[in-house]
SETI-609720 format. One record per residue (C-alpha): residue in one letter; residue number from 1; z, y negated, x. Coordinates in steps of 0.02 Angstrom, whole numbers, always signed. Last residue first. Layout:
% SETI-609720
+------+------+--------+--------+--------+
| resn | resi |     c3 |     c2 |     c1 |
+------+------+--------+--------+--------+
|    A |  NUM |      Z |      Y |      X |
...
+------+------+--------+--------+--------+
***
This chain:
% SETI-609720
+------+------+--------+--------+--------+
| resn | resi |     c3 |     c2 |     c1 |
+------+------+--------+--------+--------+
|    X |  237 |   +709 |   +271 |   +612 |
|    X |  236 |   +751 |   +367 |   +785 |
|    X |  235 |   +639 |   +513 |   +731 |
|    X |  234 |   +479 |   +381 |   +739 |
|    X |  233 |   +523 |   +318 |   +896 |
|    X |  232 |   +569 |   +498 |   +994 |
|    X |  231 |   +392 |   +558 |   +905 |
|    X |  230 |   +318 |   +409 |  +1011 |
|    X |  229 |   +393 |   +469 |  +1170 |
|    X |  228 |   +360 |   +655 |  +1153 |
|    X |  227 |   +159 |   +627 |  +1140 |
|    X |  226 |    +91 |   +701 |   +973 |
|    X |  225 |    +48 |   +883 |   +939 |
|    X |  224 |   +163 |   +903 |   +791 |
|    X |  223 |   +243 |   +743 |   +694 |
|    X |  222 |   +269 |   +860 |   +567 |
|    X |  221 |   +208 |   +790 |   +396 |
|    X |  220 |   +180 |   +612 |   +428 |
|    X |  219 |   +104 |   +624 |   +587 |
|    X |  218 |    -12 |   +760 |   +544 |
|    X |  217 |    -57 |   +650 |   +378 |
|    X |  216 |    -96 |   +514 |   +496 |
|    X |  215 |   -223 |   +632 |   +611 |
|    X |  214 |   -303 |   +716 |   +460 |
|    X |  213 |   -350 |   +537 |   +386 |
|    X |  212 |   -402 |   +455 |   +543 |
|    X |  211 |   -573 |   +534 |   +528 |
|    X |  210 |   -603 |   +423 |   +375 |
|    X |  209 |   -570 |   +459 |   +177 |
|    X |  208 |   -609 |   +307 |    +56 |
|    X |  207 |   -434 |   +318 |    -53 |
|    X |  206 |   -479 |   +283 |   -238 |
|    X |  205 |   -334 |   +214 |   -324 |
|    X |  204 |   -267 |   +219 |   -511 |
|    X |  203 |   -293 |   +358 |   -538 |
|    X |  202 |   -218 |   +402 |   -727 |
|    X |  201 |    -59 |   +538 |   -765 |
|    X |  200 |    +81 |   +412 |   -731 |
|    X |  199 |   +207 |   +444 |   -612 |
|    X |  198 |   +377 |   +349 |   -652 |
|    X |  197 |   +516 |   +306 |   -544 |
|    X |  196 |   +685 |   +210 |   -592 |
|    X |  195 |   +840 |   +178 |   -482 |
|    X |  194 |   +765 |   +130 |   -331 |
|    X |  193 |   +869 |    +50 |   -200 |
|    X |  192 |   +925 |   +168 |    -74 |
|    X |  191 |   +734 |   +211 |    -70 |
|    X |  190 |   +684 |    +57 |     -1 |
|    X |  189 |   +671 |   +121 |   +173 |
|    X |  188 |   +616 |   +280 |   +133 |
|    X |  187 |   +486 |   +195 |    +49 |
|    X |  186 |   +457 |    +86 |   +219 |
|    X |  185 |   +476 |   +223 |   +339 |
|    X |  184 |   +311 |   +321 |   +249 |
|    X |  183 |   +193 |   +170 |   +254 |
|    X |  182 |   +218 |   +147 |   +422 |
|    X |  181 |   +186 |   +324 |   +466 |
|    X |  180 |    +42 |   +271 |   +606 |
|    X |  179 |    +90 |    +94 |   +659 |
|    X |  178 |   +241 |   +117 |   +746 |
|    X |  177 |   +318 |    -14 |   +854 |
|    X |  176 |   +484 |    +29 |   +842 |
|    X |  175 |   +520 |   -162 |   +810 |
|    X |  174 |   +385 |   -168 |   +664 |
|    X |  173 |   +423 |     -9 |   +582 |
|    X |  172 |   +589 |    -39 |   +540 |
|    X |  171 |   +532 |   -223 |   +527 |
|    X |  170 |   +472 |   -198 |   +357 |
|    X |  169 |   +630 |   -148 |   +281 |
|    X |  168 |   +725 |   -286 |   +364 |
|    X |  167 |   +611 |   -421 |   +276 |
|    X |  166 |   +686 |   -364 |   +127 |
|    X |  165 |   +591 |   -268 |    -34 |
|    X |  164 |   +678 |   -182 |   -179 |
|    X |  163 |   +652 |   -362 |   -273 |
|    X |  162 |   +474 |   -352 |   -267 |
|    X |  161 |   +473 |   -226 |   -412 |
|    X |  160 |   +340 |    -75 |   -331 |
|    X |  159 |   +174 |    -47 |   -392 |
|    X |  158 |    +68 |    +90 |   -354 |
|    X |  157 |    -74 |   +171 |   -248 |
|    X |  156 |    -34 |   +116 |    -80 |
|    X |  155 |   +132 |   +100 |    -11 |
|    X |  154 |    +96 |   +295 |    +40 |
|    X |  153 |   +236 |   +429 |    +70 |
|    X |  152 |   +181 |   +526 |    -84 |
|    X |  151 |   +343 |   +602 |   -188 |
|    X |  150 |   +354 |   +794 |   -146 |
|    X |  149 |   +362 |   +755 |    +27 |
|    X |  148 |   +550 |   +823 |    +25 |
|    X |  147 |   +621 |   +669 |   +103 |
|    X |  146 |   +543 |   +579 |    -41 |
|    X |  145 |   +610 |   +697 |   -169 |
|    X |  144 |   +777 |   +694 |   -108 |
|    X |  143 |   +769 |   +518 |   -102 |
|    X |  142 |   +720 |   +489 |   -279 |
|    X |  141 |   +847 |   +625 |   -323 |
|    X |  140 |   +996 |   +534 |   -264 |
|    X |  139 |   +934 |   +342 |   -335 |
|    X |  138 |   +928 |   +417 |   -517 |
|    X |  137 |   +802 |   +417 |   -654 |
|    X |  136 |   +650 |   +508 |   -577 |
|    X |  135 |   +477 |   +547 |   -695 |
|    X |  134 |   +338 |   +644 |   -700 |
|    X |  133 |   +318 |   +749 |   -542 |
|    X |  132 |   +190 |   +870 |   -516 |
|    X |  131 |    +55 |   +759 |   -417 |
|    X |  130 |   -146 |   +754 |   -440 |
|    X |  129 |   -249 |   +725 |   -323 |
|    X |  128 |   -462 |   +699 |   -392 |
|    X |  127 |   -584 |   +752 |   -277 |
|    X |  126 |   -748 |   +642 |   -254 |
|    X |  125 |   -912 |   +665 |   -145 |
|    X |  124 |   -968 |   +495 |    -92 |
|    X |  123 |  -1025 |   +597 |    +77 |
|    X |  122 |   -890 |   +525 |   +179 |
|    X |  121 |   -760 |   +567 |    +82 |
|    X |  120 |   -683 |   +486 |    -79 |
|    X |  119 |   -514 |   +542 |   -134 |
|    X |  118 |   -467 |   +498 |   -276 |
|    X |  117 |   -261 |   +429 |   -363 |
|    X |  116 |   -147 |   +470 |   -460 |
|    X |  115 |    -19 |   +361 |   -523 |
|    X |  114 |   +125 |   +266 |   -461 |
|    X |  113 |   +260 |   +158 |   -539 |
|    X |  112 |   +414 |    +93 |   -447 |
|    X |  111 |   +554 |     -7 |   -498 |
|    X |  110 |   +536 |    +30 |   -684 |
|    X |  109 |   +614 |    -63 |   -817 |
|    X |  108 |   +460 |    -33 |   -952 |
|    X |  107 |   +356 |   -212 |   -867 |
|    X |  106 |   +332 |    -40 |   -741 |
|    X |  105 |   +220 |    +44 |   -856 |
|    X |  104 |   +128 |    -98 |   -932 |
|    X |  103 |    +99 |   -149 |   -769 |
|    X |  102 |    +16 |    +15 |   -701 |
|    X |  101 |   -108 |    +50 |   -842 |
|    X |  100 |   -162 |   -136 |   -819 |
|    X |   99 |   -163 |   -134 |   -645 |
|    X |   98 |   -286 |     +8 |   -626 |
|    X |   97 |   -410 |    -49 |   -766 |
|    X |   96 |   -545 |    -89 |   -647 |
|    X |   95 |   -513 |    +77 |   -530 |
|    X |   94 |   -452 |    +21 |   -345 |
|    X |   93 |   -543 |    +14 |   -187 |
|    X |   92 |   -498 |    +69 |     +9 |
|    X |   91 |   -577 |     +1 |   +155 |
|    X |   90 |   -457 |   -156 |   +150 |
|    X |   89 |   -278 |    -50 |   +114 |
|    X |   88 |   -201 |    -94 |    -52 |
|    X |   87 |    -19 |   -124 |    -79 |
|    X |   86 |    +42 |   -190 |   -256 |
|    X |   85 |   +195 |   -297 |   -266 |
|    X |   84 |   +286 |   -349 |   -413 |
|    X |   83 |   +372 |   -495 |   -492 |
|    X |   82 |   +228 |   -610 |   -401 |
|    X |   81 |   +242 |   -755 |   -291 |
|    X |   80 |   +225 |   -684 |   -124 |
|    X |   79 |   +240 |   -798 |    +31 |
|    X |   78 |   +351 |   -694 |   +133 |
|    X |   77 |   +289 |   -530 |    +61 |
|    X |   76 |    +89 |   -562 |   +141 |
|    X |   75 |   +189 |   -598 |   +301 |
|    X |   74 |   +295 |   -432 |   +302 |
|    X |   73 |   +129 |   -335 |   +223 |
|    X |   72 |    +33 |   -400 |   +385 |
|    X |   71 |   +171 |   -358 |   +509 |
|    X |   70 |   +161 |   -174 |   +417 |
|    X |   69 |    -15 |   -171 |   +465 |
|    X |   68 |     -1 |   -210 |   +640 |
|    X |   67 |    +13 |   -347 |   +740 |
|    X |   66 |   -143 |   -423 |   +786 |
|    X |   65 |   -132 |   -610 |   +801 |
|    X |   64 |   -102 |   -682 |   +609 |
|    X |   63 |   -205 |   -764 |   +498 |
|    X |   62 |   -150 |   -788 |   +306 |
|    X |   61 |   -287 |   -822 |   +154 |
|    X |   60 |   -237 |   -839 |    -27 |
|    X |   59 |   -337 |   -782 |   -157 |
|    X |   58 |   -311 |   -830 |   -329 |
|    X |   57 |   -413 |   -975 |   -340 |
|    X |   56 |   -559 |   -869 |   -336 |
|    X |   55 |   -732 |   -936 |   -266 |
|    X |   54 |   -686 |  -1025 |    -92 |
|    X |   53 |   -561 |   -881 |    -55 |
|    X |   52 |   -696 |   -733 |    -72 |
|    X |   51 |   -802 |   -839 |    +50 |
|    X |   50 |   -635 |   -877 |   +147 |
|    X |   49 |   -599 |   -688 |   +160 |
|    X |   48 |   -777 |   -636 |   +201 |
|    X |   47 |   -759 |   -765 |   +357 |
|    X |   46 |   -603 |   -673 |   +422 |
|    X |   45 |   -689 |   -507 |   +426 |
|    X |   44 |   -809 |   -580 |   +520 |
|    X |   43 |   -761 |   -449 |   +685 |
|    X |   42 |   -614 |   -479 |   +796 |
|    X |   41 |   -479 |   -444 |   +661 |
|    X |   40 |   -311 |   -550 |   +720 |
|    X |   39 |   -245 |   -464 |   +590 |
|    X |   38 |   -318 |   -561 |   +436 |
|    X |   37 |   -191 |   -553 |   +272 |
|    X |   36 |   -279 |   -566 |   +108 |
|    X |   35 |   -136 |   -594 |    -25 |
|    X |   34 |   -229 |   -583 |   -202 |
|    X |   33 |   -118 |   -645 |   -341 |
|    X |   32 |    -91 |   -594 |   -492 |
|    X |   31 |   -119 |   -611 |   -695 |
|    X |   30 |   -273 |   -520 |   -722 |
|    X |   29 |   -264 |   -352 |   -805 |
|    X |   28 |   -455 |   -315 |   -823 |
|    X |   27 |   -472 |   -301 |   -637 |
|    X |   26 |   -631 |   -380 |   -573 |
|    X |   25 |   -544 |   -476 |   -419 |
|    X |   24 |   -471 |   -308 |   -353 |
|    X |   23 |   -622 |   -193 |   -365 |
|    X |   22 |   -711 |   -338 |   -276 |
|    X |   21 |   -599 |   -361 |   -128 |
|    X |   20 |   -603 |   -170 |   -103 |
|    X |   19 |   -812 |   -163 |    -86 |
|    X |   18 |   -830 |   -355 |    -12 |
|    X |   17 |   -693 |   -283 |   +141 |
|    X |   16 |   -770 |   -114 |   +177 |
|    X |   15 |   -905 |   -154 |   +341 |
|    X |   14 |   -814 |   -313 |   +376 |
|    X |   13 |   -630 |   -208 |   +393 |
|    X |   12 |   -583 |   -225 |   +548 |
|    X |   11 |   -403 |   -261 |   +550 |
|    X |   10 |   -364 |   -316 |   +376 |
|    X |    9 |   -171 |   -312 |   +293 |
|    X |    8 |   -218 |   -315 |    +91 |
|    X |    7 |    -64 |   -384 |    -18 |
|    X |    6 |    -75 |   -378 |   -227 |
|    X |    5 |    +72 |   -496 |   -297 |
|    X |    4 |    +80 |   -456 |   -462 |
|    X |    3 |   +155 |   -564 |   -595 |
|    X |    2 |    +82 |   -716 |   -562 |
|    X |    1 |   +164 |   -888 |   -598 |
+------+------+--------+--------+--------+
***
Protein backbone atom coordinates (compact mmCIF):
# COMPACT_ATOMS: atom_id res chain seq x y z
CA UNK A 1 0.00 0.00 0.00
CA UNK A 2 1.51 3.49 -0.81
CA UNK A 3 1.87 6.05 1.48
CA UNK A 4 1.54 9.07 -0.69
CA UNK A 5 -0.94 9.56 -2.99
CA UNK A 6 0.63 12.33 -5.45
CA UNK A 7 -2.52 13.78 -7.81
CA UNK A 8 -1.71 15.92 -11.09
CA UNK A 9 -5.18 17.48 -12.77
CA UNK A 10 -3.88 18.09 -16.71
CA UNK A 11 -5.55 20.44 -19.10
CA UNK A 12 -2.99 21.14 -21.64
CA UNK A 13 -0.09 20.31 -20.42
CA UNK A 14 1.96 18.30 -23.56
CA UNK A 15 4.50 21.03 -23.72
CA UNK A 16 5.31 20.48 -19.52
CA UNK A 17 3.91 17.05 -18.78
CA UNK A 18 7.45 14.63 -19.41
CA UNK A 19 9.33 17.63 -17.27
CA UNK A 20 6.83 17.30 -13.92
CA UNK A 21 6.09 13.57 -14.54
CA UNK A 22 9.77 12.92 -14.37
CA UNK A 23 10.67 14.91 -11.22
CA UNK A 24 7.92 12.83 -9.64
CA UNK A 25 8.88 9.24 -10.83
CA UNK A 26 12.72 9.90 -9.84
CA UNK A 27 12.02 10.82 -6.25
CA UNK A 28 14.36 9.17 -3.84
CA UNK A 29 11.43 8.54 -1.34
CA UNK A 30 9.44 6.06 -3.32
CA UNK A 31 6.57 4.52 -1.76
CA UNK A 32 3.41 6.33 -3.65
CA UNK A 33 1.33 6.54 -6.11
CA UNK A 34 1.12 8.77 -9.15
CA UNK A 35 -2.65 9.86 -9.89
CA UNK A 36 -2.54 11.41 -13.51
CA UNK A 37 -5.94 12.86 -14.05
CA UNK A 38 -6.68 13.99 -17.97
CA UNK A 39 -9.28 16.91 -18.20
CA UNK A 40 -10.74 16.31 -21.19
CA UNK A 41 -7.14 17.90 -22.50
CA UNK A 42 -7.52 18.30 -26.35
CA UNK A 43 -3.87 18.08 -27.14
CA UNK A 44 -1.62 14.43 -26.57
CA UNK A 45 -1.43 15.04 -23.24
CA UNK A 46 -3.40 11.90 -22.73
CA UNK A 47 -0.98 9.76 -24.80
CA UNK A 48 2.20 11.00 -22.57
CA UNK A 49 0.19 9.67 -19.64
CA UNK A 50 -0.21 6.08 -20.98
CA UNK A 51 3.55 6.11 -22.18
CA UNK A 52 4.49 7.13 -18.59
CA UNK A 53 1.69 4.46 -17.47
CA UNK A 54 3.05 1.55 -19.68
CA UNK A 55 6.61 1.92 -17.86
CA UNK A 56 5.73 2.58 -14.04
CA UNK A 57 3.33 0.52 -12.31
CA UNK A 58 2.65 3.26 -10.14
CA UNK A 59 0.79 5.45 -12.35
CA UNK A 60 -2.66 5.32 -12.65
CA UNK A 61 -4.49 7.02 -15.47
CA UNK A 62 -8.24 8.75 -15.03
CA UNK A 63 -10.14 10.63 -18.02
CA UNK A 64 -12.59 12.96 -17.35
CA UNK A 65 -14.54 15.74 -19.73
CA UNK A 66 -13.16 19.09 -18.77
CA UNK A 67 -14.11 20.11 -15.45
CA UNK A 68 -11.76 21.90 -13.78
CA UNK A 69 -8.86 21.34 -11.71
CA UNK A 70 -10.47 20.85 -8.48
CA UNK A 71 -12.92 18.12 -10.36
CA UNK A 72 -9.59 16.45 -11.20
CA UNK A 73 -8.18 16.41 -7.48
CA UNK A 74 -11.99 15.15 -6.38
CA UNK A 75 -11.51 12.11 -8.83
CA UNK A 76 -7.74 11.62 -8.26
CA UNK A 77 -9.02 11.53 -4.10
CA UNK A 78 -11.75 9.01 -4.85
CA UNK A 79 -9.43 6.36 -5.87
CA UNK A 80 -6.39 7.32 -3.66
CA UNK A 81 -4.63 4.74 -1.78
CA UNK A 82 -2.10 6.61 0.06
CA UNK A 83 -2.03 8.02 3.92
CA UNK A 84 -1.23 11.35 2.40
CA UNK A 85 -1.87 13.44 -0.47
CA UNK A 86 0.57 15.56 -2.38
CA UNK A 87 -0.80 18.12 -5.08
CA UNK A 88 1.33 18.96 -8.02
CA UNK A 89 0.20 21.03 -10.94
CA UNK A 90 1.41 19.39 -14.63
CA UNK A 91 3.77 22.38 -15.72
CA UNK A 92 5.20 22.54 -12.43
CA UNK A 93 8.26 20.05 -11.08
CA UNK A 94 9.38 18.97 -7.78
CA UNK A 95 13.10 18.65 -6.23
CA UNK A 96 14.27 14.71 -6.16
CA UNK A 97 14.43 14.50 -2.49
CA UNK A 98 11.16 16.57 -1.97
CA UNK A 99 9.06 13.76 -0.60
CA UNK A 100 11.49 12.40 1.49
CA UNK A 101 12.15 15.67 3.54
CA UNK A 102 8.35 16.02 3.57
CA UNK A 103 7.34 12.44 4.81
CA UNK A 104 9.58 12.16 7.44
CA UNK A 105 8.10 15.34 8.68
CA UNK A 106 4.53 14.60 8.59
CA UNK A 107 5.07 10.45 9.58
CA UNK A 108 5.92 13.11 13.08
CA UNK A 109 1.84 13.51 13.67
CA UNK A 110 1.47 16.26 11.38
CA UNK A 111 -1.61 16.96 9.25
CA UNK A 112 0.03 19.23 7.02
CA UNK A 113 3.69 19.82 6.09
CA UNK A 114 4.92 22.45 3.67
CA UNK A 115 8.19 23.80 2.69
CA UNK A 116 9.54 26.32 0.53
CA UNK A 117 9.40 26.34 -2.56
CA UNK A 118 11.21 28.33 -6.40
CA UNK A 119 10.04 30.23 -8.58
CA UNK A 120 11.13 29.67 -12.09
CA UNK A 121 10.29 32.41 -14.77
CA UNK A 122 10.35 32.40 -18.12
CA UNK A 123 13.95 33.02 -18.59
CA UNK A 124 15.06 29.83 -16.24
CA UNK A 125 16.03 32.57 -13.89
CA UNK A 126 15.32 31.26 -10.20
CA UNK A 127 14.13 33.08 -6.87
CA UNK A 128 13.91 31.20 -3.91
CA UNK A 129 10.32 32.12 -1.35
CA UNK A 130 10.80 31.74 1.77
CA UNK A 131 7.90 31.95 4.57
CA UNK A 132 8.18 33.22 8.38
CA UNK A 133 6.23 30.72 10.03
CA UNK A 134 7.64 27.58 11.66
CA UNK A 135 5.24 25.77 13.24
CA UNK A 136 1.11 25.88 14.27
CA UNK A 137 -0.26 23.55 17.04
CA UNK A 138 -3.84 24.54 17.33
CA UNK A 139 -6.92 24.51 14.89
CA UNK A 140 -7.68 28.58 15.97
CA UNK A 141 -4.41 29.87 14.86
CA UNK A 142 -4.13 27.73 11.70
CA UNK A 143 -7.13 29.58 10.50
CA UNK A 144 -6.18 32.79 11.59
CA UNK A 145 -3.14 32.44 9.78
CA UNK A 146 -4.74 31.24 6.64
CA UNK A 147 -7.31 33.96 6.57
CA UNK A 148 -4.43 36.26 7.21
CA UNK A 149 -2.41 35.08 3.96
CA UNK A 150 0.38 34.50 6.10
CA UNK A 151 0.06 30.65 5.46
CA UNK A 152 0.26 30.07 1.36
CA UNK A 153 -3.18 29.40 -0.14
CA UNK A 154 -1.69 26.75 -2.59
CA UNK A 155 -2.49 22.73 -2.43
CA UNK A 156 0.72 22.56 -4.07
CA UNK A 157 3.93 22.35 -2.39
CA UNK A 158 3.16 20.00 0.61
CA UNK A 159 1.58 17.14 2.00
CA UNK A 160 -1.59 17.02 3.65
CA UNK A 161 -2.98 13.55 5.88
CA UNK A 162 -5.75 12.32 3.53
CA UNK A 163 -8.03 12.03 6.27
CA UNK A 164 -8.72 16.06 6.46
CA UNK A 165 -10.12 15.57 2.97
CA UNK A 166 -14.18 14.97 2.01
CA UNK A 167 -15.64 15.06 -1.20
CA UNK A 168 -17.62 18.17 0.19
CA UNK A 169 -14.45 20.15 0.42
CA UNK A 170 -13.77 19.85 -3.14
CA UNK A 171 -17.10 20.63 -4.37
CA UNK A 172 -17.01 24.12 -2.72
CA UNK A 173 -15.30 25.05 -5.59
CA UNK A 174 -16.84 22.74 -7.96
CA UNK A 175 -20.64 23.89 -7.61
CA UNK A 176 -19.58 27.67 -7.56
CA UNK A 177 -17.84 27.03 -10.47
CA UNK A 178 -14.58 28.69 -9.67
CA UNK A 179 -11.53 27.65 -11.07
CA UNK A 180 -9.17 30.56 -10.26
CA UNK A 181 -8.75 30.44 -6.15
CA UNK A 182 -9.51 26.83 -6.03
CA UNK A 183 -6.67 25.99 -4.29
CA UNK A 184 -7.30 28.71 -1.66
CA UNK A 185 -11.24 27.51 -0.72
CA UNK A 186 -10.06 24.07 -0.28
CA UNK A 187 -7.41 24.83 2.74
CA UNK A 188 -9.81 26.97 4.16
CA UNK A 189 -11.97 24.31 3.70
CA UNK A 190 -10.01 21.82 5.64
CA UNK A 191 -8.83 24.13 8.03
CA UNK A 192 -11.49 23.24 10.76
CA UNK A 193 -9.61 20.12 10.81
CA UNK A 194 -5.95 20.68 11.18
CA UNK A 195 -4.51 20.39 14.37
CA UNK A 196 -0.78 20.22 13.46
CA UNK A 197 1.25 22.43 10.81
CA UNK A 198 4.84 22.46 10.20
CA UNK A 199 6.97 24.58 7.61
CA UNK A 200 10.13 23.15 6.93
CA UNK A 201 13.12 25.28 5.85
CA UNK A 202 13.88 23.09 2.28
CA UNK A 203 11.92 23.72 -1.35
CA UNK A 204 10.44 21.32 -1.97
CA UNK A 205 8.61 22.66 -5.24
CA UNK A 206 9.64 24.64 -8.12
CA UNK A 207 6.62 26.66 -9.46
CA UNK A 208 7.28 27.34 -13.47
CA UNK A 209 5.88 31.04 -13.55
CA UNK A 210 3.30 31.86 -16.60
CA UNK A 211 1.34 35.07 -17.38
CA UNK A 212 -1.51 33.66 -15.35
CA UNK A 213 0.50 33.97 -12.28
CA UNK A 214 -0.18 37.83 -11.52
CA UNK A 215 -3.83 37.38 -12.53
CA UNK A 216 -4.48 34.29 -9.84
CA UNK A 217 -2.56 35.91 -7.14
CA UNK A 218 -4.91 39.17 -7.87
CA UNK A 219 -7.76 36.95 -7.30
CA UNK A 220 -6.54 35.50 -4.31
CA UNK A 221 -5.48 38.54 -2.59
CA UNK A 222 -8.31 41.09 -3.34
CA UNK A 223 -10.42 39.89 -5.85
CA UNK A 224 -9.89 43.62 -7.39
CA UNK A 225 -10.62 44.39 -11.03
CA UNK A 226 -12.66 41.26 -11.69
CA UNK A 227 -16.32 41.11 -13.01
CA UNK A 228 -18.95 41.66 -9.97
CA UNK A 229 -20.64 38.33 -10.61
CA UNK A 230 -17.74 36.05 -10.16
CA UNK A 231 -16.37 37.98 -7.02
CA UNK A 232 -20.25 37.49 -5.68
CA UNK A 233 -19.26 33.43 -6.15
CA UNK A 234 -16.10 33.44 -4.63
CA UNK A 235 -17.33 35.77 -1.42
CA UNK A 236 -20.35 33.42 -1.09
CA UNK A 237 -17.89 30.36 -0.17
Amino acid sequence: MPHISIIIPIYKAEKYLDRCINSVINQSYRNFELILVNDGSPDSSLNICRTWANKDSRIKVMEQENLGANASRLNGYRVAKGEYLCFVDADDTMPLNALEKLYREISKGYDVVKGNYMTVNSFGQCKYSALLISEITNTTCYIQKMLENELLPFLWGGLYRKSLFDEDIFNLSIRNKIVIGEDWITNIGIATKVKKFLQIKEVVYEYYELCFYNEYINYLFGLHGKDDEYCERFSCI
